[in-house]
C-alpha positions as CSV (number, residue, x, y, z in Angstrom):
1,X,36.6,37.3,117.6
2,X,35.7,39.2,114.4
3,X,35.4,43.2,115.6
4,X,37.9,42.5,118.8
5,X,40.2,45.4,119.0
6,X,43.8,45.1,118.3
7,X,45.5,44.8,121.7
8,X,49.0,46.8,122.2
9,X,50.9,45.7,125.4
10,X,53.4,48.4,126.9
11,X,56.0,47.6,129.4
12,X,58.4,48.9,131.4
13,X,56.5,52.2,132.1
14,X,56.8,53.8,128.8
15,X,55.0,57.0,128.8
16,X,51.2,57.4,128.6
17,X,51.6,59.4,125.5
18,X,52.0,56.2,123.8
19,X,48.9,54.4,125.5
20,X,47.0,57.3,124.3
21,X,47.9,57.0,121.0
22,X,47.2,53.3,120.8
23,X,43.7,54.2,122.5
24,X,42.9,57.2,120.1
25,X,43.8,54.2,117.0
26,X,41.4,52.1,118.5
27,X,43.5,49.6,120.3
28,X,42.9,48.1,123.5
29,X,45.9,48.8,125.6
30,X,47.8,47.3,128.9
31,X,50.6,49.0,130.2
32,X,53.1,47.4,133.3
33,X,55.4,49.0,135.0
34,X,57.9,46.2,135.1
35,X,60.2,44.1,132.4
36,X,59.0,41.0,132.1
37,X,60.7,37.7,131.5
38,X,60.8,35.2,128.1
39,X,58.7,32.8,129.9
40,X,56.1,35.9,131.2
41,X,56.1,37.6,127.8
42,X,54.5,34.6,126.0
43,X,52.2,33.8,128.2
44,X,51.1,37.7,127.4
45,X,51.5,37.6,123.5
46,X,48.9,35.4,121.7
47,X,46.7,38.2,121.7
48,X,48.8,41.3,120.5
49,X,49.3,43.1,117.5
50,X,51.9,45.3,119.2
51,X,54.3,45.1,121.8
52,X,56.5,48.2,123.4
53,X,59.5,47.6,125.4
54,X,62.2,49.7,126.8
55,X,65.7,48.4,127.3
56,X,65.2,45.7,129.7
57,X,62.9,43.3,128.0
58,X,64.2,41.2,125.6
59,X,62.4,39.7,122.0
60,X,63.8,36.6,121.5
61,X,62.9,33.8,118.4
62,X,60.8,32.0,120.9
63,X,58.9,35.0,121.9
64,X,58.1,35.6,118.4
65,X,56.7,32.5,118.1
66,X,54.5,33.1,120.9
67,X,53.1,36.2,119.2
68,X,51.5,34.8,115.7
69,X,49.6,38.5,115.4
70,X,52.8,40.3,116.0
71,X,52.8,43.2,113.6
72,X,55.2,45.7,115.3
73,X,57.4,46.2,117.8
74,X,58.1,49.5,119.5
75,X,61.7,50.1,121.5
76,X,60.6,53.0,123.3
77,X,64.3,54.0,123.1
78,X,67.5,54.2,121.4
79,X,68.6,50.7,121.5
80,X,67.6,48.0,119.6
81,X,70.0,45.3,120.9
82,X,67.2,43.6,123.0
83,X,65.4,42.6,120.0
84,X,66.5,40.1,117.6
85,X,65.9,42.2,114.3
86,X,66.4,39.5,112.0
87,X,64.1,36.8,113.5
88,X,61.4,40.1,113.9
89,X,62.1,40.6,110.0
90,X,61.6,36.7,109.0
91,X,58.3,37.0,110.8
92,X,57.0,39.9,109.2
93,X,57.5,42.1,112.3
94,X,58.3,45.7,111.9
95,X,60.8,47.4,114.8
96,X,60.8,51.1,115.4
97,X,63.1,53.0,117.9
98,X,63.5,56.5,119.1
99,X,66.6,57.3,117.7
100,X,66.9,61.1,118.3
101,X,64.6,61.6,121.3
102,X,66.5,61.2,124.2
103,X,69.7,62.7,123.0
104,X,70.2,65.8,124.1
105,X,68.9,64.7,127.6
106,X,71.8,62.4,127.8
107,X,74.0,65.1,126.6
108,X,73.1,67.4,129.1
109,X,73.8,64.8,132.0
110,X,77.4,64.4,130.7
111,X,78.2,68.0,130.5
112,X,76.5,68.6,133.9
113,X,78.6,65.3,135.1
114,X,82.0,66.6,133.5
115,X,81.4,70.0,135.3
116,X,81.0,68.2,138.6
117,X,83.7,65.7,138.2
118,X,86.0,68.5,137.2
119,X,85.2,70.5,140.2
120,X,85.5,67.8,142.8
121,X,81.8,68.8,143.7
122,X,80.1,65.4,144.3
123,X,83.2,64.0,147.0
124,X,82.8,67.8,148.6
125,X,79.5,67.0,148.7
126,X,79.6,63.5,150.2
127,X,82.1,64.4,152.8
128,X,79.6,67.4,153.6
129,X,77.0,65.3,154.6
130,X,79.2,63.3,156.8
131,X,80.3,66.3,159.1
132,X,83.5,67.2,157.0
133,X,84.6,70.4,155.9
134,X,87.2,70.7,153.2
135,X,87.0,74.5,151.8
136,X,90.1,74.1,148.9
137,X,90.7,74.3,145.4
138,X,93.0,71.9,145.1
139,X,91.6,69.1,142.5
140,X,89.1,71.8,141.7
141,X,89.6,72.9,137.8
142,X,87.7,74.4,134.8
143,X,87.0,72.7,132.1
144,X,87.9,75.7,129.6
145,X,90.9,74.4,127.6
146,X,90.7,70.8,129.0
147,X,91.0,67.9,126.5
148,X,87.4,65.9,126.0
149,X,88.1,62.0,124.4
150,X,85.0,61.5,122.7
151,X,84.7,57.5,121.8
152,X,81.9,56.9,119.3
153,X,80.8,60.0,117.5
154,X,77.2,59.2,116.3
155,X,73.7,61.4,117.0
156,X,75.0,62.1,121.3
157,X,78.6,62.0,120.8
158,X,78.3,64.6,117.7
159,X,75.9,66.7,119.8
160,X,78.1,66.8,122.8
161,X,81.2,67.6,120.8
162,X,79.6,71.4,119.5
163,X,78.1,71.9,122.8
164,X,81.4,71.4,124.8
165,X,83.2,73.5,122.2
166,X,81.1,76.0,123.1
167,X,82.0,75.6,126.8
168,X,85.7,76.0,125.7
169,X,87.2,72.5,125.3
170,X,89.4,71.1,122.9
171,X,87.5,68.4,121.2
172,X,88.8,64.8,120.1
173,X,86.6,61.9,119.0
174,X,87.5,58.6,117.8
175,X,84.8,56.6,116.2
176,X,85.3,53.2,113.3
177,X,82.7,55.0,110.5
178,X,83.6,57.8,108.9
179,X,81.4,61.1,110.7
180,X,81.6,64.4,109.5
181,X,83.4,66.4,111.6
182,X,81.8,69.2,113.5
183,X,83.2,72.4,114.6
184,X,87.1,72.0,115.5
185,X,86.7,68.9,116.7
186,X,89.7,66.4,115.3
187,X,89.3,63.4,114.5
188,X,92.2,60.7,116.1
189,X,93.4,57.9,113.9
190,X,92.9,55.0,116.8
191,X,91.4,54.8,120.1
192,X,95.1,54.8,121.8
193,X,96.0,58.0,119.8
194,X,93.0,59.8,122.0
195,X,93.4,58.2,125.5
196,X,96.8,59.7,125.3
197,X,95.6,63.1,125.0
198,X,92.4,63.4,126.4
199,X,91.4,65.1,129.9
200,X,88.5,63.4,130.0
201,X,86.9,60.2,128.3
202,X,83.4,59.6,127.3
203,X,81.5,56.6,125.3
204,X,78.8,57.1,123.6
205,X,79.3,53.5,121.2
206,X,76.3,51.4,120.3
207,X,75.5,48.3,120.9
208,X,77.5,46.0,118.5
209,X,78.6,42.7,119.7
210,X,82.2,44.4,119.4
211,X,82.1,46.9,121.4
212,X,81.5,44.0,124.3
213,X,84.7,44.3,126.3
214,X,86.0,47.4,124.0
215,X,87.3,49.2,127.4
216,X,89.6,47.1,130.4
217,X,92.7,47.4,131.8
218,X,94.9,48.0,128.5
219,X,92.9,50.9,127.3
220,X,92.7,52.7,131.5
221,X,96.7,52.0,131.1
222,X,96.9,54.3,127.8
223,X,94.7,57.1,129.8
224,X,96.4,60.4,131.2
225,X,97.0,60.0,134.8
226,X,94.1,61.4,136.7
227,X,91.9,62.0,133.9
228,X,88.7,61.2,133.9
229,X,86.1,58.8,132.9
230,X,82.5,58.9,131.6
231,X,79.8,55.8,130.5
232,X,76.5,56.6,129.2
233,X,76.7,53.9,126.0
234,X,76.5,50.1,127.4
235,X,77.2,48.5,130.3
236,X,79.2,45.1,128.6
237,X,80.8,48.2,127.1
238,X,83.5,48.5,130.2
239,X,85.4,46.2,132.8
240,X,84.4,47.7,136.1
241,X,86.6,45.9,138.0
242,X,89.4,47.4,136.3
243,X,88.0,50.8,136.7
244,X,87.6,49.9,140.2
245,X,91.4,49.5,140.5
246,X,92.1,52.5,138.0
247,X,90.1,54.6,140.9
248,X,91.7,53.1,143.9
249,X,95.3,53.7,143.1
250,X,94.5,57.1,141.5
251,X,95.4,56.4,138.1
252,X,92.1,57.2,136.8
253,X,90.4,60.8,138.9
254,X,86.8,60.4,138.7
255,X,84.5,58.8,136.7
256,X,80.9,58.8,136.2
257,X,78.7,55.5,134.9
258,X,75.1,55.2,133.8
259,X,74.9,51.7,132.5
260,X,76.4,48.6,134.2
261,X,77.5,45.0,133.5
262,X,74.7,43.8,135.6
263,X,71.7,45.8,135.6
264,X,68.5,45.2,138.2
265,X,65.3,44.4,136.0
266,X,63.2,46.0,138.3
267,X,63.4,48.8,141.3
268,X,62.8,45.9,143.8
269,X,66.0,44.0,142.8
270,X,69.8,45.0,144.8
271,X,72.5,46.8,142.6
272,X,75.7,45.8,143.2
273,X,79.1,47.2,141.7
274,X,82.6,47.5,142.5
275,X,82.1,51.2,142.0
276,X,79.8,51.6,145.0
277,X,81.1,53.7,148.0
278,X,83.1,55.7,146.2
279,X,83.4,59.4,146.7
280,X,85.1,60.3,143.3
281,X,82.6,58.3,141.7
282,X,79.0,59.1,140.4
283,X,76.5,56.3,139.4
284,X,73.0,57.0,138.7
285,X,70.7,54.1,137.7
286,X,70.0,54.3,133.4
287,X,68.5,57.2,133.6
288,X,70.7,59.5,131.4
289,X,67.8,59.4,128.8
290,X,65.3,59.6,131.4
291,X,63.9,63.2,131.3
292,X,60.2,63.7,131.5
293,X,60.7,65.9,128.0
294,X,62.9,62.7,126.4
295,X,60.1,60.1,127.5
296,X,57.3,61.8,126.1
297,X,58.7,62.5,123.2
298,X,59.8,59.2,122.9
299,X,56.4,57.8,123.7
300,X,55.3,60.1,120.8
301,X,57.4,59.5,118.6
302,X,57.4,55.8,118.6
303,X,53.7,55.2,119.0
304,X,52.8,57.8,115.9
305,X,54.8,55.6,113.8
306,X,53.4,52.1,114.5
307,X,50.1,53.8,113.7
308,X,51.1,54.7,110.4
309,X,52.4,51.4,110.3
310,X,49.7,49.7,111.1
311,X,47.0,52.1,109.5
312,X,48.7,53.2,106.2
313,X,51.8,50.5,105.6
314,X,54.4,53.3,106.0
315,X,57.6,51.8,107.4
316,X,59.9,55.1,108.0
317,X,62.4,54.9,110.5
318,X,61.8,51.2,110.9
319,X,65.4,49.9,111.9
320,X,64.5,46.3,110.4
321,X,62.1,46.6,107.3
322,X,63.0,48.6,104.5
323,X,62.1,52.4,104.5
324,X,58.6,53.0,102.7
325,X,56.8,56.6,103.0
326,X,53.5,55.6,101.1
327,X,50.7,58.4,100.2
328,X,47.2,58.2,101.7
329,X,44.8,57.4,99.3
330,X,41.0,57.5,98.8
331,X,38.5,55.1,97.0
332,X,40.8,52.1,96.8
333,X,42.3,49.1,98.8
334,X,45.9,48.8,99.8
335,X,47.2,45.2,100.5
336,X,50.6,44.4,102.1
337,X,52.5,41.6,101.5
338,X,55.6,40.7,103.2
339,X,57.8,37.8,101.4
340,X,61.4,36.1,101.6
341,X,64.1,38.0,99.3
342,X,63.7,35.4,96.6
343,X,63.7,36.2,92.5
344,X,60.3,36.2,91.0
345,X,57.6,37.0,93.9
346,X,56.9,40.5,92.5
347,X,56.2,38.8,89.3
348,X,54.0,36.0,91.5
349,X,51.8,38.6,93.5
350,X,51.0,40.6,90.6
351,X,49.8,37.5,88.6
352,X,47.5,36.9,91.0
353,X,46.2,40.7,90.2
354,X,45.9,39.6,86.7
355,X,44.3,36.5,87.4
356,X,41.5,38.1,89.4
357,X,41.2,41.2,86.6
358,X,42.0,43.4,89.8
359,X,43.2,47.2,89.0
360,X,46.2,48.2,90.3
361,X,46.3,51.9,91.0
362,X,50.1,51.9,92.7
363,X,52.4,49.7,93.4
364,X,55.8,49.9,95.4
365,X,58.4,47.6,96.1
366,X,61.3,47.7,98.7
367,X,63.8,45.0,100.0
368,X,66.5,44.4,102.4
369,X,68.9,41.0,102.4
370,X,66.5,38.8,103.7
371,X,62.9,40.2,102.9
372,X,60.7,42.1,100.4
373,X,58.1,44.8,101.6
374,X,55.4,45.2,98.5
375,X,52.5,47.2,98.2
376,X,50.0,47.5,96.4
377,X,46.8,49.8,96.0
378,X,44.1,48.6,93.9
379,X,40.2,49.7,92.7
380,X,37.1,48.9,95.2
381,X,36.0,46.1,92.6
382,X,37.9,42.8,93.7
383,X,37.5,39.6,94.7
384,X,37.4,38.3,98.0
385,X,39.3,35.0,96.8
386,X,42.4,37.4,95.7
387,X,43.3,37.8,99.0
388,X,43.5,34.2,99.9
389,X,46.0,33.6,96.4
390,X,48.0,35.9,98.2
391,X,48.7,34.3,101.1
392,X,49.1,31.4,99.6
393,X,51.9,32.1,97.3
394,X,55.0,30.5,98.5
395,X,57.4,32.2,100.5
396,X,55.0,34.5,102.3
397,X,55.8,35.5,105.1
398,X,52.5,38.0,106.6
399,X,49.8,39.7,104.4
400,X,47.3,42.0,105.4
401,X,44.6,44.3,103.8
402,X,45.0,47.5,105.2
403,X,41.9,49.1,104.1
């Protein structure tokens, strides 16, 4: 139907910031509080223009072929590893993420869970609701002058480094790139050089097929006795059966995870772990970015730039398409066309201006490995056949006239 609105589907509770933004664009918007599965996302998908996940639903090639008016997909998160950029890309779908948002809540859990772990607090308070009183200091420290192992030193890792310098901790961080260094921090030449001196040992890596596996029973061997261990990154990220052990025998103190293995896809589901029922440890269910001030500003963020997207063909901070801030323009038309990386198509799109005497009034042109982003403003006076000599050029990949 010719004047049906664009339909944007939200799942997994993202915040009603977003669905008010998609309303105020004119969309027609469902939001479900639940993941939902490959089979359950197509059947939802013919319909939609634009789709917004969280971490638990995943975009495969097959559900992108089940969404033929896919124009953008919004990770209302930091991660992007449950999309498949590249097939999104080869379809003409544009990603966006929240990658800032939710980083200093997830800093603030770590320092808060350091500080606890440190003190012995949580087991104090665990035996403390089963009856038992142990008033002593011993396993009780500051963490003034203690050692903190960063592992992965990007936006959280970086922002927890100056704010527990600031608390009085000697700062290492080990990361593959090279980061500028902040503060006093010191950068360690391998991952084994700062197990061996930290206190305490925190990931914050992303989520790159190599970091699967990254921390097991060689790496817990190379840690301090009784330091202490911290996950807020990825689940695939550690062994937690070797953990387990580390905890049992005392080699490693205390630890503290966020993101599992195995992860429920919905509150309903059992969590299981080789982690549970232990005093020394703390597990809380994904939620270290999960502050009502991170959500909302996530569900900002990431909705205000689909609508530029969609509205005026600006593709910042899109993690798959090439970065395009265009300028709002009056009195004209702006076309996009999205085409495979090939020689030539700028050349092929802007003889079909020529042919059809249309004025071009701007023109830009970005491209990544695999596809070209071009677009192009032109006069009032064009047409209507111009725009079907664009889609028809070969190697097209989506087109559409923006306004």
């Amino acid at each position: 139907m010719k004047n049906q609105k664009p339909k944007a589907l939200l799942v997994e509770n993202v915040h009603p910031d977003a669905a008010a933004r998609f309303r105020a664009a004119g969309y027609d918007v469902e939001s479900l509080p639940q993941s939902l599965d490959e089979d359950a996302l197509c059947q939802k998908l013919p319909r939609v223009s634009v789709l917004g996940i969280r971490s638990k639903t995943h975009v495969t090639p097959r559900v992108l072929s089940c969404a033929p008016g896919l124009i953008a997909i919004g990770a209302f998160c930091i991660g992007t590893d449950q999309i498949d950029l590249q097939a999104s890309a080869r379809r003409g779908v544009a990603v966006f993420n929240a990658p800032y948002s939710s980083t200093r809540s997830v800093v603030e859990i770590i320092l808060g869970e350091i500080l606890l772990l440190a003190r012995g607090v949580f087991a104090k308070s665990q035996k403390l609701h089963r009856g038992v009183w142990d008033k002593s200091a011993t396993g009780s420290n500051e963490i003034r002058g203690k050692k903190l192992g960063i592992v992965g030193y990007g936006k959280i890792g970086s922002q927890l480094s100056v704010l527990a310098e600031s608390l009085g901790m000697e700062v290492y961080f080990y990361d593959l790139e090279v980061k500028l260094v902040l503060g006093n921090a010191r950068k360690c030449r391998s991952l084994s050089q700062l197990l061996s001196a930290a206190d305490i040992v925190t990931l914050h890596v992303d989520g790159r097929s190599e970091n699967r596996g990254l921390f097991g029973k060689k790496e817990f061997s190379q840690m301090k006795p009784g330091a202490i261990f911290l996950n807020a990154s990825r689940g695939f990220v550690v062994d937690d059966e070797a953990l387990a052990a580390c905890l049992k025998s005392g080699k490693i103190r205390a630890a503290a995870l966020d993101v599992f293995p195995r992860e429920p896809k919905a509150n309903s589901e059992k969590f299981s772990s080789p982690l549970q029922g232990m005093d020394q440890v703390i597990l809380t269910p994904h939620v270290a970015g999960s502050t009502e001030e991170a959500q909302q500003d996530i569900g900002s963020f990431v909705s205000e730039r689909i609508v530029d997207y969609a509205r005026d063909g600006s593709t910042l901070y899109s993690v798959n398409f090439p970065n395009v801030q265009l300028p709002k323009i009056k009195n004209a038309h702006r076309l996009i066309h999205i085409h495979e990386n090939i020689p030539g198509m700028l050349a092929q799109i802007n003889h079909v201006f020529a042919t059809h005497q249309a004025n071009i009034l701007g023109q830009y042109l970005k491209t990544t490995e695999t596809i070209g982003y071009a677009i192009t403003d032109i006069g009032t006076a064009y047409r209507e056949k111009i725009l079907g000599d664009l889609r028809e050029i070969p190697h097209t990949i989506k087109f559409r006239v923006l306004y």
